[in-house]
N, C-alpha and C positions, 0 to 999 in steps of 0.2 A: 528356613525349612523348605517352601517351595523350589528348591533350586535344587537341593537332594532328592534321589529318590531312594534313597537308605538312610533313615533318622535314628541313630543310636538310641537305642532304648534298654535298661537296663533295669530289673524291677528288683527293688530292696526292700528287705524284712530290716529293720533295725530298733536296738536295744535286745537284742537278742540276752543280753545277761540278766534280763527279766521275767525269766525262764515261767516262775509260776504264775505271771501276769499276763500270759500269751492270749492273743484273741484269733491268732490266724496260724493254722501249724504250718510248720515245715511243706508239709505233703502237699496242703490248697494251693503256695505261694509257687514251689516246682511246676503246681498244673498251671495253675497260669500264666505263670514263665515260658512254658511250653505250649500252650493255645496262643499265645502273641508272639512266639518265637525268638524271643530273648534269655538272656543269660537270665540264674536266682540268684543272687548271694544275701545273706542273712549277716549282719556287724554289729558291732556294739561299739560306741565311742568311749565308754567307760571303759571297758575291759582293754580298750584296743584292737579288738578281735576280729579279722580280716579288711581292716580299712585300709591299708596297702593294697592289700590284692584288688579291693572294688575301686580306688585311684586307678591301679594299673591297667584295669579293665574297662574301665571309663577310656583311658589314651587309647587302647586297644581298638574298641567300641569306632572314638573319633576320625583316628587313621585307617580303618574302613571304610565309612561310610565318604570319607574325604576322596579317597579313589576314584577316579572317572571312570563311567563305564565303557568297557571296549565298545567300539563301534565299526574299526576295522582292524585290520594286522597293517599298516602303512607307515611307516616313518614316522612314529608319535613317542614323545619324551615325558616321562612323570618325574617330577622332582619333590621328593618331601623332604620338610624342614623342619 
């Protein structure tokens, strides 16, 4: 983590299919999402209910933060694998 200065951070609500069991709404987990400036997404492993999408957003998330930061316009090559 020291060596980034972007740490992928993604905050999840999950069991979402536990609809009348909820302790934290939708709305509180958005605010905080957005006070720490990260993505929400809310899944359910039961249902299967957006666990692609927050995989695909975790790669997402990684291949950001993996970027080096510019530091000039010079002759520099990025290669992602």
């Amino acid at each position: 983590v020291k060596r980034y200065e972007k740490v992928p951070l993604i905050l999840v609500g999950n069991k979402v299919d536990l609809e009348p069991e909820r302790e934290v709404m939708s709305s509180e987990g958005r605010a905080l999402a957005q006070e720490w400036g990260c993505p929400f997404m809310e899944t359910s492993a039961k249902s299967k209910s957006m666990v692609d999408e927050l995989f695909a957003e975790i790669v997402r998330q990684m291949n950001y933060s993996s970027l080096p930061e510019k530091q000039d316009q010079c002759c520099t090559t990025c290669v992602v694998q």
